[in-house]
C-alpha positions in Angstrom: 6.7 28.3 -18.6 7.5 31.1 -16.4 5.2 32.5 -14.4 3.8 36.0 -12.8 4.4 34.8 -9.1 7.7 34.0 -9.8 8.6 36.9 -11.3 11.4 39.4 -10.0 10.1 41.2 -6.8 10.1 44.8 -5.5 9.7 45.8 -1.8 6.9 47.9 -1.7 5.9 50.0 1.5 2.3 50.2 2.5 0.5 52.5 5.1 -3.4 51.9 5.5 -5.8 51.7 8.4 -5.2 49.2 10.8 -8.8 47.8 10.6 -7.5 47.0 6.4 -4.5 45.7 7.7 -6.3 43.6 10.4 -8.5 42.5 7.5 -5.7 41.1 5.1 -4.7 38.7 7.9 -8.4 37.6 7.5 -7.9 36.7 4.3 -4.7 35.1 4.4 -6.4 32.9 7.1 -9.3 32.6 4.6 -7.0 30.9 2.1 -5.1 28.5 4.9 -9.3 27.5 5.2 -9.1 26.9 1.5 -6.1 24.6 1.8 -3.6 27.3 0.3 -0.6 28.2 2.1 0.4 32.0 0.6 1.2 34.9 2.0 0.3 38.4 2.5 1.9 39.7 -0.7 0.5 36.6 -2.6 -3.4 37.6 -1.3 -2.5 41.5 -2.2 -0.9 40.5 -5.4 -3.7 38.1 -6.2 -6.1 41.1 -5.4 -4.2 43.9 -7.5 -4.2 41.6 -10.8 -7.5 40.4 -10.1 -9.3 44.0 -10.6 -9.5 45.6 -14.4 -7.6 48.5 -14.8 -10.3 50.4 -15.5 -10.9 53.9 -14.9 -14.6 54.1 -13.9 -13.5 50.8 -11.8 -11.3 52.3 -10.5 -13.0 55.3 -9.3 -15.7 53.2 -7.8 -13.4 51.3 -5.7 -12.0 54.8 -4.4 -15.4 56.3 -3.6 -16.6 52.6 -1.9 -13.7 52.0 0.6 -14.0 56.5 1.1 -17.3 56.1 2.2 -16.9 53.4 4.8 -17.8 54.0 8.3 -15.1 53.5 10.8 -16.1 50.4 12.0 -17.1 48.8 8.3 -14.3 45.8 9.3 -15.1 45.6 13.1 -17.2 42.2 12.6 -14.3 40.6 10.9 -11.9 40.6 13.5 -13.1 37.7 15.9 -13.5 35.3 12.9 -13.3 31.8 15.3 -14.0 29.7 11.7 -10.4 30.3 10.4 -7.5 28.7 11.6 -5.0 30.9 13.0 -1.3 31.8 10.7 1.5 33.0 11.6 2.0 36.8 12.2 3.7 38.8 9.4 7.2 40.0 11.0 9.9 38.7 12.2 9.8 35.9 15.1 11.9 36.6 18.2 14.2 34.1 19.4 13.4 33.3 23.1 16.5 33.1 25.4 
């Protein structure tokens, strides 16, 4: 059986707050908690078929993350119960 995750993939470029961006590293870390090693694009992925593609949804979602002060993610960012993964990017060879 074939599945989704293993499907063809497409690049896809991405430009949010860095507080959001900051926040799907939580996640990822979430899941190494769990006992799942994934990736970014899995957690996004996982996330973007997990919602219905409904409308009204849709336009909740919107008007939710809109209306979130600046500093909505702030408490996130020192989470000390997560293990630590490694950063999305390339790793520099050291000389």
């Amino acid at each position: 059986m074939e599945l989704l995750w293993q499907r063809p993939r497409r690049k896809t470029l991405v430009e949010w707050p860095e507080d959001v961006d900051t926040r799907l590293s939580i996640l990822v870390r979430a899941a190494a908690a769990a006992g799942e090693q994934t990736s970014r694009s899995q957690v996004l992925a996982a996330l973007v078929t997990a919602v219905e593609a409904r409308p009204d949804l849709i336009a909740e979602l919107l008007h939710a993350y809109r209306r979130l002060p600046a500093d909505a993610l702030t408490a996130d960012n020192t989470r000390d119960d997560l293990p630590p993964v490694r950063s999305p990017g390339r790793t520099r060879r050291r000389n």
